[in-house]
N, C-alpha and C positions, 0 to 999 in steps of 0.2 A: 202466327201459326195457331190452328183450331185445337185447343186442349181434348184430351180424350175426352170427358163429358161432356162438352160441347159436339163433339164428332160422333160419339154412340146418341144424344137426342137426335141428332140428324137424320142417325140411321132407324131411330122408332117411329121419329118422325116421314121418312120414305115407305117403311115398310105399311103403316097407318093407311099414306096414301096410296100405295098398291092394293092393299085390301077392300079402303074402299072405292076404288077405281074398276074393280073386279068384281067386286060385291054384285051382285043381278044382272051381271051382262051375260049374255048368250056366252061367251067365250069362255065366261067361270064354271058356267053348268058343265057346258063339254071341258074342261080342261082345270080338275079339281088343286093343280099344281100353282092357279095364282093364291089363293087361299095360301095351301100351305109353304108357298115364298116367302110370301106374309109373315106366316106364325115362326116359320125356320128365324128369319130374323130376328122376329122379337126373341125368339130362344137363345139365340148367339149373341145377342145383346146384352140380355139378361146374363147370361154364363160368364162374359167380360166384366159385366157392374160387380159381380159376387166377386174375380179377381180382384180387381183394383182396387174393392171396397176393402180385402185384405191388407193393402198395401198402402203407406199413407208414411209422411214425412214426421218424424220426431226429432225434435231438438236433443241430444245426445250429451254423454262428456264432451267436456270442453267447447261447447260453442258449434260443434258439426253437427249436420244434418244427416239424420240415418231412416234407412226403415224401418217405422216400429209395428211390422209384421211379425208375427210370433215367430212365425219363419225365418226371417231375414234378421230378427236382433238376437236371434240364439245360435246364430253359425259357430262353430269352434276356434274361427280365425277372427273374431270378433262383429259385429253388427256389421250392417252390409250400408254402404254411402248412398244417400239419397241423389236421384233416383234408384231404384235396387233395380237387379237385372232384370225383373218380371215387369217391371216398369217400362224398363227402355226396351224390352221385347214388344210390347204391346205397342209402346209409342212408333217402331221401328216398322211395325206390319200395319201401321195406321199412316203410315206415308212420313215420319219425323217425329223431332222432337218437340215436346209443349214449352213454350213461354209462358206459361202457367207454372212458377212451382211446387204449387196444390193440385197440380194435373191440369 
């Protein structure tokens, strides 16, 4: 399975090609919406990497793996088990889960 940073270059890497596939064609001039495809992508790209980059596996008490997102290792019911939920959200609307687990 394609880890999330593998699967979001994919997506900079498509949106790249759409831009410039679009870049000086007749169709870009009339229809300013391949451009901003484009940029919308790299945006939602970018707004996901600032997620994830929050989230990141720490080795914990005792030998477990937690989140050591500022977020997720200060919950009041204790730190939250690696993957944390923001993880497997993202993994979840990315089609699965990573065999990556560093993402």
């Amino acid at each position: 399975m394609t880890s999330i940073h593998e699967h979001l270059a994919e997506q900079k890497r498509l949106a790249k090609e759409l831009h410039a596939e679009g870049a000086g064609t007749p169709e870009a001039a009339a229809d300013p919406l391949i451009g901003e495809s484009a940029d919308g992508m790299n945006r939602l790209v970018a707004a996901l990497e600032a997620v994830i980059g929050m989230h990141f596996p720490y080795r914990g008490p005792g030998d477990r793996d937690t989140c050591g997102s500022e977020i997720c290792s200060n919950m009041s019911w204790g730190p939250e088990p690696w993957p944390c939920p923001t993880i497997r959200s993202v993994e979840a609307a990315l089609g699965g889960a990573s065999d990556d687990p560093m993402l």
